[in-house]
C-alpha positions as CSV (number, residue, x, y, z in Angstrom):
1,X,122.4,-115.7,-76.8
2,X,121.9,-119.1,-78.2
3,X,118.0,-118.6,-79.6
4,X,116.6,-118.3,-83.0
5,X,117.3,-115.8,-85.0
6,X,114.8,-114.5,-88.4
7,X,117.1,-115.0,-91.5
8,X,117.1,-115.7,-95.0
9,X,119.5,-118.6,-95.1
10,X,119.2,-122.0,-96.9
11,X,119.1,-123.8,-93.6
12,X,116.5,-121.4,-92.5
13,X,114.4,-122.4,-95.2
14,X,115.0,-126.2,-94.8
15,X,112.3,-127.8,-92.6
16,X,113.2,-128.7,-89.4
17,X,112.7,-132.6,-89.9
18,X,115.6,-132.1,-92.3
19,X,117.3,-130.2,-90.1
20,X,117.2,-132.9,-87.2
21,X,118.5,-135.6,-89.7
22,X,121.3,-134.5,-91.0
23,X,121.8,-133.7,-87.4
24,X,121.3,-136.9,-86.4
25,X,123.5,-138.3,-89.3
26,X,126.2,-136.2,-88.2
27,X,126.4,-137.1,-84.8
28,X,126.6,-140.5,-85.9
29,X,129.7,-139.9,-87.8
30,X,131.3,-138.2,-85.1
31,X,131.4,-140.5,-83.0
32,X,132.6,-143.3,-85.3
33,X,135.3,-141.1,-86.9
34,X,137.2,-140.8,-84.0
35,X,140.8,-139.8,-85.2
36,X,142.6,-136.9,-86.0
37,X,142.5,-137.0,-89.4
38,X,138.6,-137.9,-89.7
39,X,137.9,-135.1,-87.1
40,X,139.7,-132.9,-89.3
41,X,137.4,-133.4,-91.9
42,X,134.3,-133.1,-89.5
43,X,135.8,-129.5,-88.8
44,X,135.4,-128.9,-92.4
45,X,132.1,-130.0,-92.5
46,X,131.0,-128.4,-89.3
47,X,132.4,-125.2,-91.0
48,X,130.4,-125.4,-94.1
49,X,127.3,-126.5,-92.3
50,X,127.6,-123.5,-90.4
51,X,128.4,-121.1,-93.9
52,X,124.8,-123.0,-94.8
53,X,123.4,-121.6,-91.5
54,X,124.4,-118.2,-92.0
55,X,126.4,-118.5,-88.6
56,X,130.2,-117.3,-88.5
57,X,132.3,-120.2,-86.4
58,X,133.2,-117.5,-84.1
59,X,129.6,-116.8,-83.3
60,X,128.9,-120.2,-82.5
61,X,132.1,-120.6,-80.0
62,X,130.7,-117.5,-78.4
63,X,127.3,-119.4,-78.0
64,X,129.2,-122.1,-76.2
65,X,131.8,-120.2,-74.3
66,X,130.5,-121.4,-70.9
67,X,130.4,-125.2,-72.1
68,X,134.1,-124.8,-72.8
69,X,135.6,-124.7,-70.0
70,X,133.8,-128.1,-69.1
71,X,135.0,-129.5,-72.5
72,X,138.9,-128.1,-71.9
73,X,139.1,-129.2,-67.8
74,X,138.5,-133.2,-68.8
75,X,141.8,-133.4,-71.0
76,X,143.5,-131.6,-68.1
77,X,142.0,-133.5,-65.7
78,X,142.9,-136.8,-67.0
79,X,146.6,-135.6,-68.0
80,X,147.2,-135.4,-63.9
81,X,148.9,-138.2,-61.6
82,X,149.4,-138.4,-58.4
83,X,153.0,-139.3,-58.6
84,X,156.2,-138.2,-61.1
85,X,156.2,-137.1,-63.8
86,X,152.7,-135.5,-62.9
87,X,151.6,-134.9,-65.9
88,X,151.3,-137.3,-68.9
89,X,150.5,-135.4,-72.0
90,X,149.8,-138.8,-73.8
91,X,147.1,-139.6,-71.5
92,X,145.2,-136.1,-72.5
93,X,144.8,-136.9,-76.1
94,X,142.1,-139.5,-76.6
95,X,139.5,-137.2,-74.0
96,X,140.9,-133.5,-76.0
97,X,139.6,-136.1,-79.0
98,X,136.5,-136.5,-77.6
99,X,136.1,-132.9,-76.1
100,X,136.9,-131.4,-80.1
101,X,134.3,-134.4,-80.9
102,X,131.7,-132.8,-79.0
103,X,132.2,-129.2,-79.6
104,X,131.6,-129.8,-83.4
105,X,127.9,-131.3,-82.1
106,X,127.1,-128.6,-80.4
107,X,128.2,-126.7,-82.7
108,X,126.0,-127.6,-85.4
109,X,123.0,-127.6,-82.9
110,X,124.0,-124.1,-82.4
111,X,122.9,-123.8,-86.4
112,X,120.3,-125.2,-85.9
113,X,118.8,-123.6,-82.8
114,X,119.7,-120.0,-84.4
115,X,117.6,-121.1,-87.9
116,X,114.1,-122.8,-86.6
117,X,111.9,-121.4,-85.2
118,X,110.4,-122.7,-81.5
119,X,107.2,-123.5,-82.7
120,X,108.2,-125.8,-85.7
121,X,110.5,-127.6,-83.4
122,X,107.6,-128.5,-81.3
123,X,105.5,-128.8,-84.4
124,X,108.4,-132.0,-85.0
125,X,107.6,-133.4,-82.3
126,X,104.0,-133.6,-81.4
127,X,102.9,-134.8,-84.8
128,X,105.7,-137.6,-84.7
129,X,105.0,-138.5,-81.3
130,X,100.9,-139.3,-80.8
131,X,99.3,-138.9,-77.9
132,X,99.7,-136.5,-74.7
133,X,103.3,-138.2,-74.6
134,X,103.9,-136.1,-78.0
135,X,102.4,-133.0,-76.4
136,X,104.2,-133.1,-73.1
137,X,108.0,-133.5,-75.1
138,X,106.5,-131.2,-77.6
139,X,106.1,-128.4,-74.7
140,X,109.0,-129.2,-72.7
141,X,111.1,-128.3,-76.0
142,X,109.4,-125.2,-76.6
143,X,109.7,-124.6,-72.7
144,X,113.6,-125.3,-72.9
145,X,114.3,-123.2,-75.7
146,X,112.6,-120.2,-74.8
147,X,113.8,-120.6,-70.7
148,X,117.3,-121.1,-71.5
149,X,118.3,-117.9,-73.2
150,X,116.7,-115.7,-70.5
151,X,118.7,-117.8,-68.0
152,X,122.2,-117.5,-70.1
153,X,121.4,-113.7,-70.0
154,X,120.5,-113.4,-66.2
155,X,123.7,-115.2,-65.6
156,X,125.7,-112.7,-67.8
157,X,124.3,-109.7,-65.9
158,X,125.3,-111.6,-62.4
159,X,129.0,-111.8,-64.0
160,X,128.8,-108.2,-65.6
161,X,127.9,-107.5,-61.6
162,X,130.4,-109.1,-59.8
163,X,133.2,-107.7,-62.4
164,X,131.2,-104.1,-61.7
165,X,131.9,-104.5,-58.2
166,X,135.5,-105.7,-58.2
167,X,134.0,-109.2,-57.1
168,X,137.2,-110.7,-59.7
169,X,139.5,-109.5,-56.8
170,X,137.8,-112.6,-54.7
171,X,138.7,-116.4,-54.2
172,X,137.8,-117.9,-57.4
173,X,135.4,-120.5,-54.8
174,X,134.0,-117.4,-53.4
175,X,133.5,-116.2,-56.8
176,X,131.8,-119.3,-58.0
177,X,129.8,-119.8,-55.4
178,X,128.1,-116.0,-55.5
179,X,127.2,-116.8,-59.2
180,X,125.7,-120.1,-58.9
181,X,123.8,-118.9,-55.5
182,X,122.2,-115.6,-57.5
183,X,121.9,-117.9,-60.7
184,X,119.4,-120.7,-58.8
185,X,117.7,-117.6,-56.9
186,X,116.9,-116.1,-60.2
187,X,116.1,-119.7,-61.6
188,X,113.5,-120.5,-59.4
189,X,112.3,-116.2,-59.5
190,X,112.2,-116.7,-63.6
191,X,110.6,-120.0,-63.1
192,X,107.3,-118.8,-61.2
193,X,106.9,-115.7,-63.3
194,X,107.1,-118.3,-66.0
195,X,103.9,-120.3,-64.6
196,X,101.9,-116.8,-63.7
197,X,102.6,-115.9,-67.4
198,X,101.4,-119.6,-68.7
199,X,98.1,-118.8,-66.5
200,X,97.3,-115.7,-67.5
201,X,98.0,-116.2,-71.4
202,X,95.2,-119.4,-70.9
203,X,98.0,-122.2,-71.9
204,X,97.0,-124.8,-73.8
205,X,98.3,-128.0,-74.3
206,X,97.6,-128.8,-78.1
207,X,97.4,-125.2,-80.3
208,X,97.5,-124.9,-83.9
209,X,101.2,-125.3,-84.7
210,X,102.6,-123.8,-88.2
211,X,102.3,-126.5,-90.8
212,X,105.6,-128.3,-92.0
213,X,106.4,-129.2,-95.5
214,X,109.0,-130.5,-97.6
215,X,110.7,-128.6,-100.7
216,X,113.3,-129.0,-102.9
217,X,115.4,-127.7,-100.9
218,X,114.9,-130.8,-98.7
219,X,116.0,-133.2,-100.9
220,X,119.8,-132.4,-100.9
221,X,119.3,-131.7,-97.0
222,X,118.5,-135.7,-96.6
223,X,120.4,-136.9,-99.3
224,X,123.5,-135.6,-96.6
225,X,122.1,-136.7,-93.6
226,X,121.8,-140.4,-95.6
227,X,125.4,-140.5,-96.5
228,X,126.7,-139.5,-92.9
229,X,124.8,-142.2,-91.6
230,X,126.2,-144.6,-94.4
231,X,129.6,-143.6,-93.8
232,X,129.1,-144.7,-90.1
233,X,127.9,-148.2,-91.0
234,X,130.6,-148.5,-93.4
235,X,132.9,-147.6,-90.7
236,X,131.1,-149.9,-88.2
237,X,131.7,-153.0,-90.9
């Protein structure tokens, strides 16, 4: 389940403001290394970043397994024609490119999700951000983080169900219309016992958030995230 997780890591000590640059600087680089070879090395990097976040590569596939799909279909997809020869492997490459591309981002927001806490992500935000603008975003992060692991988990029990109850032996659109029907219904259930909860734990809009400081550690943190974002201009140029 993609949500934080209490560790003793070096990217768990890092603060988060580090954390989102190098982030930042990565994603930059992605997308202007765009060939094989510079992907390759992104891999590498992705790998390490992940070593540094105490988070196996397998883990993190695991925590993306349903974005996959999605990420394999547009290769395929694309690869189709209407007419002989039907399929045109060269026409597959450049989008399975950009489908590795964006595995390796999500990837390393996996790390990052898995090694800061909620509260210091919203902690980011409202003290960059002034105002109630900064304390709306600042809530709707800590919202989506917490929501979206309890909706990953309802939606693997409604598989675990179906699979109990030999639903597999269905159409596959029969199939994937019972899940998203009993995924919504339990959206919209989880989403009202969400606003009871709010009400009855006296929500407030601006509490006392952890305070956030640089270390040491930090240092080497943005000295990274400055030379991924130096290697994009340099490709840019």
């Amino acid at each position: 389940m993609l949500s934080y997780e209490p560790g003793d890591s070096l990217a768990h000590r890092l603060d988060p403001r580090s954390k989102l640059a190098v982030q930042v600087g990565f994603v930059t680089v992605a997308f202007a290394y765009t060939t094989p070879r510079g992907l390759a090395v992104l891999t590498a990097v992705t790998v390490s970043m992940l070593a540094v976040a105490a988070t196996p590569p397998w883990t993190a596939l695991s925590e993306l397994k349903y974005v996959l799909p999605l990420l394999a279909a547009a290769p395929a997809v694309e690869a189709l024609t209407l007419g002989s020869p039907w399929v045109v492997v060269a026409d597959a490459v450049a989008p399975a490119l950009a489908a590795y591309r964006i595995l390796l981002v999500l990837a390393v927001s996996a790390a990052y999700v898995r090694t800061t806490p909620v509260r210091e992500s919203r902690a980011v935000v409202q003290r960059h951000v002034p105002g109630r603008t900064g304390q709306f975003l600042g809530m709707s992060v800590a919202f989506v983080f917490r929501f979206l692991p309890v909706l990953q988990a309802d939606l693997a029990r409604i598989r675990d169900a179906q699979r109990a109850r030999l639903g597999t032996e269905r159409p596959v659109h029969e199939r994937i219309a019972s899940v998203l029907l009993s995924a919504l219904d339990g959206a919209f259930d989880r989403s009202e016992r969400f606003a009871d909860a709010l009400q009855a734990r006296c929500f407030a809009w601006n509490p006392t958030l952890p305070a956030l400081r640089f270390t040491w550690l930090d240092g080497p943190a943005l000295v990274v995230a400055g030379g991924f974002l130096l290697a994009a201009i340099v490709t840019v140029v």
